[in-house]
C-alpha positions as CSV (number, residue, x, y, z in Angstrom):
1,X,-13.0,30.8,-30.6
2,X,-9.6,29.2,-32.3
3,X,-8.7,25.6,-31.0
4,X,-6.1,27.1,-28.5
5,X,-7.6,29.7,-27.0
6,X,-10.8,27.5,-26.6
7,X,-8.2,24.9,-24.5
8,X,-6.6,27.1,-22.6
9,X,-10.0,28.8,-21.4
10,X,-11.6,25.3,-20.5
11,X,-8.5,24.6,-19.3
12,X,-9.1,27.6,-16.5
13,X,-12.2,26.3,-15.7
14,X,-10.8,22.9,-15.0
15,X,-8.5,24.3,-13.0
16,X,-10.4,26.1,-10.3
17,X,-12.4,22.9,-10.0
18,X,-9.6,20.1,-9.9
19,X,-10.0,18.9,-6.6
20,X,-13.2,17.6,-7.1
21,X,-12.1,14.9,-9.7
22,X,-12.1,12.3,-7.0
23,X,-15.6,12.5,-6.8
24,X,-15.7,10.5,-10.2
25,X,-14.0,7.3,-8.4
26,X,-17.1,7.7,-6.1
27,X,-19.1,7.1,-9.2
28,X,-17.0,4.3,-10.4
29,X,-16.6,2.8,-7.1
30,X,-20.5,2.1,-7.2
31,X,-20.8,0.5,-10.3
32,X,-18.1,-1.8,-9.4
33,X,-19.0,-2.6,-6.0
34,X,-21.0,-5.7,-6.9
35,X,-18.4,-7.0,-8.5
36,X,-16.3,-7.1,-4.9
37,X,-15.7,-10.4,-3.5
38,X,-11.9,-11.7,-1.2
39,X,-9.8,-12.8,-3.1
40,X,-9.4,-16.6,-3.0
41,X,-12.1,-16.4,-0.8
42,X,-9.6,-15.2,2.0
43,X,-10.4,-12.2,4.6
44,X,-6.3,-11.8,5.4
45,X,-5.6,-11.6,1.1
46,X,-8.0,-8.9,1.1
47,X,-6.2,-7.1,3.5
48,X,-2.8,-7.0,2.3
49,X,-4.1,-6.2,-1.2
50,X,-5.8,-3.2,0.9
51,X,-2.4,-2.2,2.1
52,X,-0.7,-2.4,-1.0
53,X,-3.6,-0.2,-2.5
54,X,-2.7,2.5,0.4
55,X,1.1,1.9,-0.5
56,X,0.2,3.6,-3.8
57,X,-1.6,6.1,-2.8
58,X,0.8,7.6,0.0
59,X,3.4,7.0,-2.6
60,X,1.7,9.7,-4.1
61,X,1.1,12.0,-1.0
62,X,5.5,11.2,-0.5
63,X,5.8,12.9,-4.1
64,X,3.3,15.4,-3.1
65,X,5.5,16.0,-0.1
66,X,8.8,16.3,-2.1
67,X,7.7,18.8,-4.6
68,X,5.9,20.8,-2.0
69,X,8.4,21.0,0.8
70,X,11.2,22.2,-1.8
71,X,9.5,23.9,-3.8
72,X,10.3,28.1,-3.9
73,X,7.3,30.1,-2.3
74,X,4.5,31.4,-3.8
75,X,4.8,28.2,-6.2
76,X,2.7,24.7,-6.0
77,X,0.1,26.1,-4.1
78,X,-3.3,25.1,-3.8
79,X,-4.8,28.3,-5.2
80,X,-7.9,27.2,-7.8
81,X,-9.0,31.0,-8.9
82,X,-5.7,31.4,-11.6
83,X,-2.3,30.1,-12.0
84,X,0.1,31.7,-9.9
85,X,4.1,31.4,-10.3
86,X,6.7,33.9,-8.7
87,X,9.7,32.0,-10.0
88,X,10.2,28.7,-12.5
89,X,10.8,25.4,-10.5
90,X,13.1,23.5,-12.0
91,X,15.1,21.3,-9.5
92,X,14.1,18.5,-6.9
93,X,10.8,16.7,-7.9
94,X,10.6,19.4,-11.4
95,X,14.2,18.5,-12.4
96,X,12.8,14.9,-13.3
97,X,9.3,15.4,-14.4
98,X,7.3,18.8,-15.1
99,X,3.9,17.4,-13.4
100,X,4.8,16.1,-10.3
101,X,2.2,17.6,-8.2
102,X,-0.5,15.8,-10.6
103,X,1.9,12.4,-11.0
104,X,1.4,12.7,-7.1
105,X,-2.2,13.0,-7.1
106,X,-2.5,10.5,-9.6
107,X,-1.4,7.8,-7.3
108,X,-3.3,9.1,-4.7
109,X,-6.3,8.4,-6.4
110,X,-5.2,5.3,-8.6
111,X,-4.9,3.4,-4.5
112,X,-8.4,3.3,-4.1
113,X,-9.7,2.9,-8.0
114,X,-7.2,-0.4,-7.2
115,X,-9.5,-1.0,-4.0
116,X,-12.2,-3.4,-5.5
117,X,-9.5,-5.2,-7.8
118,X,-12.1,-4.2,-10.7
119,X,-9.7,-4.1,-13.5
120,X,-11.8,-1.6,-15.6
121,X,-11.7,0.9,-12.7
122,X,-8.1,2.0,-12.5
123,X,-8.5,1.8,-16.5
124,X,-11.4,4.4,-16.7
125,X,-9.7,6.2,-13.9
126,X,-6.6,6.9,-16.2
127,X,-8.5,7.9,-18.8
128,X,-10.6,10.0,-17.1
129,X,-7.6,11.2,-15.6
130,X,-6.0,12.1,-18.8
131,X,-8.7,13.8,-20.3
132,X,-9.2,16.5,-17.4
133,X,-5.5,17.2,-16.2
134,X,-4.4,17.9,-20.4
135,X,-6.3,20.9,-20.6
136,X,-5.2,22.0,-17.0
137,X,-1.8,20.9,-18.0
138,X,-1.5,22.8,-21.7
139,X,-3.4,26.0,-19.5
140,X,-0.6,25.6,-17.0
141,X,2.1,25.6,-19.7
142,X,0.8,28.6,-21.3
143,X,1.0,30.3,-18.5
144,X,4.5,29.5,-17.9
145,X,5.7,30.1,-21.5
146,X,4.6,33.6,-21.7
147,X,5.8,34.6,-17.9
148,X,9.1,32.9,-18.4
149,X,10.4,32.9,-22.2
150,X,13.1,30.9,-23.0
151,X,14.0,29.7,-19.5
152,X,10.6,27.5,-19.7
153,X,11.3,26.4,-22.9
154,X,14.6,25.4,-22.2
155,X,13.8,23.4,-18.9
156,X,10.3,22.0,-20.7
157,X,12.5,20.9,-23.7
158,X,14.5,18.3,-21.3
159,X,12.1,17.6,-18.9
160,X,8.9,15.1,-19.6
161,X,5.5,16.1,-18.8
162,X,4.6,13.2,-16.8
163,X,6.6,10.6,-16.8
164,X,9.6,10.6,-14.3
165,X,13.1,10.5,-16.8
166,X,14.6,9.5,-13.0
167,X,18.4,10.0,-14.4
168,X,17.9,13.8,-14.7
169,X,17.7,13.8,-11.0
170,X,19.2,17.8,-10.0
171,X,18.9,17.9,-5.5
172,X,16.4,20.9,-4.8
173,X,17.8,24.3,-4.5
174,X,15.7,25.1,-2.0
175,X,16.0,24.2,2.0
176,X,13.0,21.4,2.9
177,X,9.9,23.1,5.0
178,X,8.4,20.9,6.8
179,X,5.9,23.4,8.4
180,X,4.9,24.0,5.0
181,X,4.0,20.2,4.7
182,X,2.6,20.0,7.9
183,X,0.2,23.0,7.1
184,X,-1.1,21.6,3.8
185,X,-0.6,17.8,3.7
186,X,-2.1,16.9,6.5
187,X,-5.0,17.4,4.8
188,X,-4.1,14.8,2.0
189,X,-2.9,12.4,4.6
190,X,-6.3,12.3,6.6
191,X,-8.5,12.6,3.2
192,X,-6.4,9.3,2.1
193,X,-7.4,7.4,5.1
194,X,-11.0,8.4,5.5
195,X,-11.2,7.7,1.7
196,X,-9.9,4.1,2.6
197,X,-11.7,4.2,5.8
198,X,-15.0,4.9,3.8
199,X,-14.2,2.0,1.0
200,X,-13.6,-0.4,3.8
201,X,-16.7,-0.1,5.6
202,X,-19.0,-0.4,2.5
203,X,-16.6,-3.5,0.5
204,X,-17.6,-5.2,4.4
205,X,-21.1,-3.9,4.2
206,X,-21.5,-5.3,1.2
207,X,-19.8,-9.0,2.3
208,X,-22.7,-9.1,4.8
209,X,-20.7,-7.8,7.9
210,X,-23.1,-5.7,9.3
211,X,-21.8,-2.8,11.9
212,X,-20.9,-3.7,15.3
213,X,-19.4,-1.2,18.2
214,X,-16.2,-2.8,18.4
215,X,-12.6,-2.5,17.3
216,X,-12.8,-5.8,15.0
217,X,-15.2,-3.9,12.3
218,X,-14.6,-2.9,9.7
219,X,-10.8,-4.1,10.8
220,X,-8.3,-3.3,13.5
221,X,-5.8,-1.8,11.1
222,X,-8.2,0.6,9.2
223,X,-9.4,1.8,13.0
224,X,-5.8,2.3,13.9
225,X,-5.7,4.1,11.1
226,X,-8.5,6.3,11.6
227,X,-7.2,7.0,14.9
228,X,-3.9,7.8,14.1
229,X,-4.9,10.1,11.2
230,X,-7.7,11.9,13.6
231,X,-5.3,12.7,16.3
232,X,-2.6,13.8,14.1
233,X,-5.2,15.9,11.7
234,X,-6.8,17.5,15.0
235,X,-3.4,18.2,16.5
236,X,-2.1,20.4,13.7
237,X,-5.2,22.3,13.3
238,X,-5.1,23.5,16.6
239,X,-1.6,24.3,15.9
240,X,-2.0,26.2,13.1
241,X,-5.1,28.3,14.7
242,X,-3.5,29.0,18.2
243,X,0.3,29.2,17.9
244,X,2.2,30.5,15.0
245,X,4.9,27.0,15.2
246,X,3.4,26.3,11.6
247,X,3.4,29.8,10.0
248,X,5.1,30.7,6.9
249,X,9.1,31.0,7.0
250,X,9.1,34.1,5.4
């Protein structure tokens, strides 16, 4: 099979399985989780590193939510079986970067490769990063080349792949949806804080802080978290399986 045609089909295959790349930072998280110590010696350090580490990754959910909720229908989806793409995006979050669904979920996942402040760990995460999204990536643009023409080259021609050229900026043609958000990244927003949640309890595990039934372990603010996240994930399930307040627009 030639070169491309050999990308484009493993590219396919990386595609319907892309949303279980975070289980690799569960891999890497082990081997670096003897390495895990507070910094300075200092619970309260550890803590607002822990925060900063969730400051990236719900950066990424933000871009997530800013590509999504503009975004034209029957576009960005979360389909995995083939590529799917009524109309070329090309405004908003795509006017500055042609990726920005996986620039999102790259900070989503670089917060807790941060976690441990094991510096080869956001390092192999990159990498590792790299090597699966570029055939998804070249698969993707394939796709949109032969759909589209010249109007994809033109826009791709002007527009990088990943990195944000922030002066391009073009406001979104399309009106926000925020049911659309709230039916699909809620999921993303509770997934980040059980992720965190989950990292937590072993990193205290692992200092020798055994469970205890009480809202002091792991931490107060990861239980507030939890909470929060629980009630808000549970809430718009419900919503979306008895009332029709989150269906589709159109």
């Amino acid at each position: 099979m030639p070169l491309m045609e050999e990308m484009e089909s493993s590219g396919k295959w990386l595609f319907r399985w892309r949303s279980y790349l975070p289980l690799i930072l569960v891999a890497l998280f082990l081997a670096g989780l003897q390495y895990f110590s507070y910094p300075f010696g200092s619970h309260m350090l550890d803590v607002a590193w822990e925060m900063v580490c969730l400051a990236v990754s719900l950066a990424g959910l933000g871009i997530r939510i800013l590509t999504i909720g503009y975004a034209r229908p029957h576009t960005s989806g979360r389909n995995t079986k083939k590529q799917v793409a009524e109309s070329l995006n090309t405004s908003g979050m795509y006017s500055i970067v042609r990726n920005p669904l996986y620039l999102g979920n790259f900070l989503v996942g670089l917060g807790p490769a941060m976690f441990l402040r094991v510096w080869w760990i956001p390092v192999i995460y990159l990498l590792l990063f790299m090597l699966y999204y570029e055939r998804i990536v070249f698969t993707e643009e394939m796709f949109l080349r032969r759909k589209f023409g010249q109007a994809y080259l033109d826009w791709a021609s002007r527009t990088p792949a990943f990195l944000p050229r922030w002066r391009q900026w073009h406001a979104a043609e399309q009106k926000f949806s925020f049911r659309k958000i709230l039916r699909h990244e809620h999921q993303t927003l509770f997934g980040i804080i059980v992720a965190f949640y989950a990292i937590e309890t072993v990193t205290e595990v692992e200092m020798g802080n055994w469970p205890r039934f009480d809202i002091a372990w792991p931490d107060p603010v990861w239980n507030i978290l939890l909470a929060i996240g629980l009630v808000v994930f549970v809430v718009i399930r419900v919503l979306r399986k008895v009332t029709t307040l989150l269906r589709d627009e159109s």
